[in-house]
C-alpha positions as CSV (number, residue, x, y, z in Angstrom):
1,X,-17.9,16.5,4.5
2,X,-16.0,15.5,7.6
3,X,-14.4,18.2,9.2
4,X,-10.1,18.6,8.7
5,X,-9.4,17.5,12.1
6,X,-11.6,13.9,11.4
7,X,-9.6,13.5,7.5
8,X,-6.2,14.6,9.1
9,X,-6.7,11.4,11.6
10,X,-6.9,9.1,8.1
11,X,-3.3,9.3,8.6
12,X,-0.3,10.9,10.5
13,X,-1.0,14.0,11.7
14,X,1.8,16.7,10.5
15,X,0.0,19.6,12.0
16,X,-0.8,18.3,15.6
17,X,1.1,19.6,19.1
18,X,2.9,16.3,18.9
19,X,5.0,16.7,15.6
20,X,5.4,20.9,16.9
21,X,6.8,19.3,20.2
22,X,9.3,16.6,17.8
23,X,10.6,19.3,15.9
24,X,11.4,21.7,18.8
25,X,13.5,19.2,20.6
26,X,15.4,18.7,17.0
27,X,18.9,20.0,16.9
28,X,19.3,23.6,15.4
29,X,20.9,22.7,12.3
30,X,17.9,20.3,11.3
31,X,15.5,22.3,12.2
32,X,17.0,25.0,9.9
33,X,16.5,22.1,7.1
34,X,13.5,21.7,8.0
35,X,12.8,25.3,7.7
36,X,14.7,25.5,4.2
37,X,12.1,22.5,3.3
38,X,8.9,24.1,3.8
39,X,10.2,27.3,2.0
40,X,10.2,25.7,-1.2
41,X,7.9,22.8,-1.1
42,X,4.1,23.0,-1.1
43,X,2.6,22.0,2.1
44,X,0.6,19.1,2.0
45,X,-1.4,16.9,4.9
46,X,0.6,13.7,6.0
47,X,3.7,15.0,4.2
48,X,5.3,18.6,4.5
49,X,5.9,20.1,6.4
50,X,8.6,17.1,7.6
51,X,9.4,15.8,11.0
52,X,13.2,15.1,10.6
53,X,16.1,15.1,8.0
54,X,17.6,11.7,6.8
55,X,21.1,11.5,5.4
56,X,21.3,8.0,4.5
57,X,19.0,4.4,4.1
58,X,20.7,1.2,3.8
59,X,19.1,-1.7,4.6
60,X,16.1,-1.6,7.1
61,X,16.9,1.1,8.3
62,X,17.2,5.5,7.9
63,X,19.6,7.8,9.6
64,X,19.3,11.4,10.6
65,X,21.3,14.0,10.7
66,X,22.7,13.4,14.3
67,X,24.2,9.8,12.9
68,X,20.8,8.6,15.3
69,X,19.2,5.4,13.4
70,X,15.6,4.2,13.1
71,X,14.4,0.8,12.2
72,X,12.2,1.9,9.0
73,X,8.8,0.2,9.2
74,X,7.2,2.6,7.0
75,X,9.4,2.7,3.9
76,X,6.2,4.5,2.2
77,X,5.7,0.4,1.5
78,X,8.8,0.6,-1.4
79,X,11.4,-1.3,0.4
80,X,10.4,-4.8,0.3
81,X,14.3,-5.8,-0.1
82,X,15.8,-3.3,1.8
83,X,17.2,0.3,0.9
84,X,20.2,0.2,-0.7
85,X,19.8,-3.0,-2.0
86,X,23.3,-4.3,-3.7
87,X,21.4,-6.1,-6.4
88,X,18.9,-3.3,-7.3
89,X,22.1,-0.8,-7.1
90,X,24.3,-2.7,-9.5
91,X,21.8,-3.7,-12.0
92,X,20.8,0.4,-11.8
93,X,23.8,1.3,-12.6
94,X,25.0,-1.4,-14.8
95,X,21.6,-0.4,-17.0
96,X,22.3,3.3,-16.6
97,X,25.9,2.8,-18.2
98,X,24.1,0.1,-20.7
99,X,21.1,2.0,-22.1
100,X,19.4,4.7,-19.4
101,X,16.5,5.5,-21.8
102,X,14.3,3.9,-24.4
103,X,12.6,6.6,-27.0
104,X,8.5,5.5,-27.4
105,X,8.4,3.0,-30.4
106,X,11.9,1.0,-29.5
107,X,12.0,-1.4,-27.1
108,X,15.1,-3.6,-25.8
109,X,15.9,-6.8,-24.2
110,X,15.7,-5.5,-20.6
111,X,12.4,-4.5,-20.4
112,X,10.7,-7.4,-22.3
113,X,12.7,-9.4,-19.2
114,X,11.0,-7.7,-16.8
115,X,7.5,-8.0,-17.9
116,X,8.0,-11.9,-18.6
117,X,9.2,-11.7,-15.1
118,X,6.1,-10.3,-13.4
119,X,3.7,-12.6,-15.6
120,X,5.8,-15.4,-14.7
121,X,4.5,-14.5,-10.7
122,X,1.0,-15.0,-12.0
123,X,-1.1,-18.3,-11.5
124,X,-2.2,-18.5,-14.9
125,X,0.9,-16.7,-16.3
126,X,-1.7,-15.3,-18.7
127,X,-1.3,-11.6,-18.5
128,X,-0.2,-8.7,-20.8
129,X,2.0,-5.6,-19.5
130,X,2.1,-1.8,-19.5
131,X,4.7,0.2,-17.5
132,X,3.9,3.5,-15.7
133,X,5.6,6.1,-14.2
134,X,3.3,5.9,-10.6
135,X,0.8,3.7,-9.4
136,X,-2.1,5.8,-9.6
137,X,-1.4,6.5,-13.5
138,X,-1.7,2.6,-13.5
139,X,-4.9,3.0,-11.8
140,X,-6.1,5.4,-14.6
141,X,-5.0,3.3,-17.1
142,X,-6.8,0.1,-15.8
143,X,-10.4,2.4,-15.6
144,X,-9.5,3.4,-19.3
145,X,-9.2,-0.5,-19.7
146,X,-12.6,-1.1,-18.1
147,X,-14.6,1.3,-20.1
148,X,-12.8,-0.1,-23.2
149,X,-13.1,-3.5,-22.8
150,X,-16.7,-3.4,-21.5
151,X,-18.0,-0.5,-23.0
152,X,-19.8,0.6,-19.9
153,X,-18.3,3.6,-17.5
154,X,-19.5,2.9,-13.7
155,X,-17.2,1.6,-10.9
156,X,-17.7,0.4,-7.8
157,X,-14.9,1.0,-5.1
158,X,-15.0,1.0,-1.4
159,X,-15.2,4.0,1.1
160,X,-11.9,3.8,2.7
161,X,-9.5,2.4,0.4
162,X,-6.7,4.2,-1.5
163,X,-5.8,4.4,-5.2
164,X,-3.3,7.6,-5.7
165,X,-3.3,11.5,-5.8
166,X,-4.6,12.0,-9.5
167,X,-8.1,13.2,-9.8
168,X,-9.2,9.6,-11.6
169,X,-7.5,7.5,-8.5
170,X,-9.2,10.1,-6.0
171,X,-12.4,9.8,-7.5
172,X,-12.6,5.7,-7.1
173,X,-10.3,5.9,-3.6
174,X,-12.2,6.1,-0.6
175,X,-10.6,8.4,1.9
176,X,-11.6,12.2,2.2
177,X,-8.5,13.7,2.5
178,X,-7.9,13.4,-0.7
179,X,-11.2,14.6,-2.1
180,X,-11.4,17.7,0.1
181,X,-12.1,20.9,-2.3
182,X,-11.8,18.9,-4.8
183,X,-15.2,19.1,-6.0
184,X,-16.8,17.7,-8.9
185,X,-14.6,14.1,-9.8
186,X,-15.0,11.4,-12.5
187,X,-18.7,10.4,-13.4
188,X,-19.9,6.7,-12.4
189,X,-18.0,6.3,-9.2
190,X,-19.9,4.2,-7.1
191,X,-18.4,3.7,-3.4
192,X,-19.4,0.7,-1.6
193,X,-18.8,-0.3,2.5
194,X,-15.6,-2.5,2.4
195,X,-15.6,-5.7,4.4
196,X,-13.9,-4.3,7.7
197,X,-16.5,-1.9,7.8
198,X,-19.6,-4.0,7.7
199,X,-17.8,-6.1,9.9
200,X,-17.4,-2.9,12.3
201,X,-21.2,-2.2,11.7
202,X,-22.5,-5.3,12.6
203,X,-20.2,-6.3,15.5
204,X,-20.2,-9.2,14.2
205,X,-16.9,-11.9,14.5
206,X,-18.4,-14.3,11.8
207,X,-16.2,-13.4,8.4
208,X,-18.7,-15.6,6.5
209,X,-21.7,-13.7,7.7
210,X,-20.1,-10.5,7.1
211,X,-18.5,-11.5,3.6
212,X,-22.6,-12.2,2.9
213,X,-24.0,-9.1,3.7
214,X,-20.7,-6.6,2.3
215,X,-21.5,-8.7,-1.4
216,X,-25.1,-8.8,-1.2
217,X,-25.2,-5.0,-1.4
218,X,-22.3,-5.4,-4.2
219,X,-25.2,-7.2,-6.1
220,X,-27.9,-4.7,-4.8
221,X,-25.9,-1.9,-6.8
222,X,-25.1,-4.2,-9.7
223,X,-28.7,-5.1,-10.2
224,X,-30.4,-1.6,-9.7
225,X,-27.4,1.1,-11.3
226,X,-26.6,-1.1,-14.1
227,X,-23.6,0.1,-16.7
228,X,-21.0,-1.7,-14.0
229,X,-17.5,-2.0,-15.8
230,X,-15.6,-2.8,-13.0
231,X,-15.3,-3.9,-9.4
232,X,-11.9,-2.0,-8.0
233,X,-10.4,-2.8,-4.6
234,X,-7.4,-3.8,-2.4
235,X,-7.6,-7.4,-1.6
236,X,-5.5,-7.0,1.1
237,X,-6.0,-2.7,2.7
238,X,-2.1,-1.9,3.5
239,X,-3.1,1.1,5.8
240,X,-4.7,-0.9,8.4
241,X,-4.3,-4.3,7.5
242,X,-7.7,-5.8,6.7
243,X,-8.1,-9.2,5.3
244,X,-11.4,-10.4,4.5
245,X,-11.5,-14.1,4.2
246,X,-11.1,-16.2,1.5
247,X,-15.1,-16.7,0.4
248,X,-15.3,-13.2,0.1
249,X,-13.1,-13.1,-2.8
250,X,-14.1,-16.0,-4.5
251,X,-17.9,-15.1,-4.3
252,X,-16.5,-11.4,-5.6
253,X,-15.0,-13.3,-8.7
254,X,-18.4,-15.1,-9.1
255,X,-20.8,-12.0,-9.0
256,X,-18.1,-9.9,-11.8
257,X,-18.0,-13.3,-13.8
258,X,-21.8,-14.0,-14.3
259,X,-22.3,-9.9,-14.6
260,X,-19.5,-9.4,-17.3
261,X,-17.8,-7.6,-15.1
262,X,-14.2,-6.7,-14.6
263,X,-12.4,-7.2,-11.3
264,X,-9.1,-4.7,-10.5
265,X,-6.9,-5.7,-7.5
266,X,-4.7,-2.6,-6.5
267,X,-1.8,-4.3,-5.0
268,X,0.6,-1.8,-4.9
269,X,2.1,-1.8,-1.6
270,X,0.8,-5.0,-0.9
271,X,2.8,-6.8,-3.3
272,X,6.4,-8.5,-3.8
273,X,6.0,-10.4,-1.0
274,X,4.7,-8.6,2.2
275,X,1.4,-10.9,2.3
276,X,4.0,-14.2,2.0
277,X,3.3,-15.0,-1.1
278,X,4.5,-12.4,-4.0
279,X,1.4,-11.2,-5.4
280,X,-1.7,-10.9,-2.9
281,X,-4.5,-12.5,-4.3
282,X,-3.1,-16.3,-4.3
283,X,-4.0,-16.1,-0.7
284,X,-7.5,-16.0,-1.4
285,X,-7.0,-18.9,-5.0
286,X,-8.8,-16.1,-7.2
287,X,-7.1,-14.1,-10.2
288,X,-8.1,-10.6,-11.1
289,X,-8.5,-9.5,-14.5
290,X,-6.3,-6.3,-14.0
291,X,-3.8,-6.1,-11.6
292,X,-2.0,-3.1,-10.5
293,X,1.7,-2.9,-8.9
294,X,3.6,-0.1,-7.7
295,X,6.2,1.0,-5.0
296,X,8.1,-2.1,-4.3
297,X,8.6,-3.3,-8.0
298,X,11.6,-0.4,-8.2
299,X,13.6,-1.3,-5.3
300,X,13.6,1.2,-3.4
301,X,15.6,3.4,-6.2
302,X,13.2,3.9,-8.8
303,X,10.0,5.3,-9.4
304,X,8.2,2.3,-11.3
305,X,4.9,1.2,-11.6
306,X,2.6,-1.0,-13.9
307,X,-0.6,-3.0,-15.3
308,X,-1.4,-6.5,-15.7
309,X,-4.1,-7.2,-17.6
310,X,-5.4,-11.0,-18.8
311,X,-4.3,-11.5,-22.3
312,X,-7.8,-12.1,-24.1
313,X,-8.1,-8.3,-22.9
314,X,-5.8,-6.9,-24.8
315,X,-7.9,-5.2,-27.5
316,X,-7.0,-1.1,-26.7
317,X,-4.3,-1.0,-30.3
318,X,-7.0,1.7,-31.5
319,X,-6.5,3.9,-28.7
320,X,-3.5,5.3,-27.1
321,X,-3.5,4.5,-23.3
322,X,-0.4,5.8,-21.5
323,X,1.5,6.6,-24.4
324,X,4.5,8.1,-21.8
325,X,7.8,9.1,-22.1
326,X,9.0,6.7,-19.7
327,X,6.7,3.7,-21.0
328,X,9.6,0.9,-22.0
329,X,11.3,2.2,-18.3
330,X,15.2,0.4,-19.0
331,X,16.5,1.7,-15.4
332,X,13.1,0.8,-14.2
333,X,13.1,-2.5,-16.0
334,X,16.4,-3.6,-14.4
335,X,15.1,-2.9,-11.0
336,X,12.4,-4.6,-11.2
337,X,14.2,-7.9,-12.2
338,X,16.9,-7.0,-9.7
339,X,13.9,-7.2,-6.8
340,X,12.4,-10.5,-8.5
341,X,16.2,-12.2,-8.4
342,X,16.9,-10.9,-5.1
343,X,13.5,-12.2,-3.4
344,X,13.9,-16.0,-5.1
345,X,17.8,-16.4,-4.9
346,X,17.2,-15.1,-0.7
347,X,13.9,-16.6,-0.2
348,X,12.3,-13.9,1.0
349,X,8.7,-15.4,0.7
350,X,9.8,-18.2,3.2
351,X,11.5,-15.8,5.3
352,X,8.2,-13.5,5.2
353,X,6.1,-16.0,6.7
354,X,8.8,-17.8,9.0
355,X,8.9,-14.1,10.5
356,X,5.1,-13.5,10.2
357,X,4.7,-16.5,12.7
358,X,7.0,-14.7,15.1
359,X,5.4,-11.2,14.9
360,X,1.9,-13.1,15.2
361,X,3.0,-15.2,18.2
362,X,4.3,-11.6,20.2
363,X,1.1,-9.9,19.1
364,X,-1.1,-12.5,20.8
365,X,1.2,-11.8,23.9
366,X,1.1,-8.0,24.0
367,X,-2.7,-8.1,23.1
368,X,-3.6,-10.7,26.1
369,X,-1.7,-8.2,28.3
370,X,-3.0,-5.1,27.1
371,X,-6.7,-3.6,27.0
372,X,-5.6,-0.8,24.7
373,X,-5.0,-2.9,22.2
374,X,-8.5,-3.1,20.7
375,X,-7.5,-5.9,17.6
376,X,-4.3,-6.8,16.2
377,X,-4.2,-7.5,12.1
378,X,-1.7,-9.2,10.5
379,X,-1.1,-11.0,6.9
380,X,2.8,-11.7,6.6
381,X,4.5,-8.7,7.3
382,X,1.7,-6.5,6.9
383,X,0.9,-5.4,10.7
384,X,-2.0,-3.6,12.5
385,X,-2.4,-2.7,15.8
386,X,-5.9,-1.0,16.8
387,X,-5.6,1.1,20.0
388,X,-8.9,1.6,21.8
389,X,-9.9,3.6,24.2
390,X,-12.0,0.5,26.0
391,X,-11.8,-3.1,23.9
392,X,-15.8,-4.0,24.6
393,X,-16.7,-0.6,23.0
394,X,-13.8,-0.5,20.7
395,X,-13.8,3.7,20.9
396,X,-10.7,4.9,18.7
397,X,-7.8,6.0,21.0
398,X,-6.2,8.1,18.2
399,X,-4.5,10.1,21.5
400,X,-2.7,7.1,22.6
401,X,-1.3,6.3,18.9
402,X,-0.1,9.8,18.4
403,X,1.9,9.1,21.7
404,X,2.9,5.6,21.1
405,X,4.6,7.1,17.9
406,X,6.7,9.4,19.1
407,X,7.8,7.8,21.7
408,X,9.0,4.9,19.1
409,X,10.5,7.7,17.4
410,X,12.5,9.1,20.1
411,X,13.9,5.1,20.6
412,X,14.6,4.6,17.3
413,X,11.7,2.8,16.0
414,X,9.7,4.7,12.7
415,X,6.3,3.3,11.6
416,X,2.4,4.9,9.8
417,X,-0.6,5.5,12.4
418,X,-3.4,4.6,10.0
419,X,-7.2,5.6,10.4
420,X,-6.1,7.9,13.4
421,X,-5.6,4.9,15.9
422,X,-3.8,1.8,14.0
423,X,0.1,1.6,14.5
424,X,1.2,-0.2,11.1
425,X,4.5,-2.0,10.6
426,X,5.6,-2.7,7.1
427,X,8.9,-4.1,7.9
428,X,11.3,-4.8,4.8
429,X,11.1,-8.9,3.6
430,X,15.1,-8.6,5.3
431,X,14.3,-7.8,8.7
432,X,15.6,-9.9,11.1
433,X,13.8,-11.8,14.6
434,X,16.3,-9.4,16.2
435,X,14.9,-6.3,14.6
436,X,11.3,-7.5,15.0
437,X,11.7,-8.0,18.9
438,X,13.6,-4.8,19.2
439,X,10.5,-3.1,17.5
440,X,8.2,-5.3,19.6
441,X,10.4,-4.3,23.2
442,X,10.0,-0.3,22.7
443,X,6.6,-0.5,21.2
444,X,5.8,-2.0,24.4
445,X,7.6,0.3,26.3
446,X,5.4,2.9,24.4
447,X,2.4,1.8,25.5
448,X,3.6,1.5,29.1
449,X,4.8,5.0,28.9
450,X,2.1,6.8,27.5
């Protein structure tokens, strides 16, 4: 088991010198917030205790106390259209005034709309929905849907990735921090090494030869575990941004076809548009036969998640899945065909990659210039920058990210550090050229600076 220091770098650090000097330099009256915070909430890595008090979020960006703004590149991955949205808020509280709450066993208009709406985003349109309160309980739900559907109970997932909290999403997600004490998990986990990984491990800049090798061991567990439901993954990692190319996924699709196996694409803050096109997996021309959505889908306003699951799969009536409270969501439901309107009527998708081309044009420049910046990532608006300690040996600099943070930060600029070293921008679909090259300017600065 790595030790805390090691897991603690799998994301931002809430515990390091850097967030105790932050805080200090915080006015009194927030930091007696911030104090009243962690009396009442149960610490937790990555999360409490805080590093500043927001009053407001309206479009891309968050403001603290002081009236000082930050242009939100984090979002926690929900606010694809913005926060404060004036579609999402009207139809929230149009459908709050309508019908707030739908009793298990009725269903209404609203959210029969919305699921229509997310199959509609489908290639083959040929999906059946549940809703969920959180992503991870969709996570559960699609395992559930594995072992029913193929009557076998293993599952291969990759070291690394990231499914939710609960104890089922833990036990298929890849990252220790959330496993830590945790002890014994769910039986017939199987973890496998992710593309990025073996493509770290060999050195290697081929994606084709690397795509080889990370699926040939797929197969090598396939042929000699046996009992393989599933194959679980995101097709696009949000914390770091890493694409594997296209073969990858479509000799993926290929292995869980001739094995009967089921493939999962976890999607959740990947989705509604970040990657350019509204789901992820049309970048890569392969369809999943589960696929999982979160974050996003409520607008920034409400918690919402759900399931999609290919139609000739939908044999569970004998068995009761979710079965909760909030399962036909109305408020939910309205949000999620608030976002959908908002992203076509606004073309958002266009806008995505019309920006992307901007972002990847500056991240050339700032990589040519500088050697700390070991690789830059980038599918859409979903941004990685790897800072190194030397680019030919590629040695994590998680020092220099811990900096560059915080001095964005202090100049109004808010974004993750992933995998101790990655500075990851997931602007809102909105953001502007202007935003992007005032984010650009002071990240630059940072790095200058620190």
């Amino acid at each position: 088991m790595p030790n805390k220091t090691e897991i603690n770098r799998e994301g931002d650090v809430n515990s390091s010198q850097q967030r105790k000097n932050w805080i200090k330099a915080l006015d009194e009256k927030s930091i007696g917030v911030l104090k009243a915070d962690e009396d009442v909430f149960i610490k937790q890595s990555m999360s409490t205790p805080c590093m500043n008090v927001i009053v407001d979020a309206e479009g891309c960006y968050i403001t603290d106390m002081n009236g000082k703004k930050y242009l939100d590149f984090h979002g926690n991955s929900i606010h694809q259209v913005g926060y404060k949205n004036p579609y999402v808020m009207e139809a929230v509280k149009k459908q709050l005034d309508k019908l707030p709450f739908i009793p298990r066993r009725y269903t209404s208009d609203i959210v029969i709309t919305a699921a229509k709406a997310l199959i509609d985003k489908t290639i083959s349109k040929d999906y059946k929905v549940l809703f969920t309160p959180s992503g991870s309980a969709a996570v559960g739900i699609a395992l559930k849907m594995a072992r029913k559907i193929t009557g076998r109970h293993k599952v291969i997932s990759m070291w690394e990735s990231f499914h939710g909290a609960g104890l089922d999403s833990i036990s298929v997600g890849g990252e220790a921090i959330f496993r830590q004490d945790m002890g014994p998990l769910m039986p017939g986990c199987i973890r496998a090494i992710p593309y990025n990984a073996y493509r770290n491990l060999m050195n290697s800049s081929c994606p084709q030869t690397v795509a080889k090798f990370s699926l040939d061991y797929i197969e090598y567990i396939i042929k000699n575990e046996g009992d393989i439901g599933a194959v679980i993954l995101e097709p696009i990692r949000a914390t770091d941004t890493h694409i594997p190319p296209t073969i990858y996924f479509q000799r993926l699709r290929e292995i869980c076809d001739q094995n009967g196996i089921l493939l999962i694409f976890d999607e959740i803050p990947t989705a509604l548009g970040r990657s350019g096109m509204f789901y992820v997996h049309p970048n890569f021309a392969v369809e999943p036969d589960m696929l999982v959505l979160g974050k996003g889908l409520g607008g920034a306003v409400i918690p919402q998640a759900a399931i999609l699951i290919k139609s000739k799969y939908d044999n569970a009536q004998d068995i009761s899945l979710g079965h909760y409270t909030h399962e036909k969501p109305a408020v939910g439901c309205a949000a999620i065909c608030a976002v959908i309107q908002y992203i076509d009527e606004h073309k958002l998708l266009d806008h995505c990659k019309k920006q992307s081309e901007f972002v990847l044009q500056y991240s050339k420049k700032l990589y040519d210039q500088y050697d700390c910046i070991g690789d830059y990532r980038i599918a859409g608006l979903l941004i990685s920058f790897e800072l190194v300690k030397d680019r030919y040996s590629k040695e994590k600099h998680d020092e220099l990210a811990e900096k560059v943070l915080y001095y964005c930060l202090e100049h109004g600029l808010s974004f993750k550090v992933s995998s101790g070293n990655c500075i990851t921008w997931h602007p809102p679909l909105i953001v502007t050229t202007e935003q992007l090259s005032f984010a650009f300017h002071i990240f630059e600065e940072a790095i200058k600076h620190c």
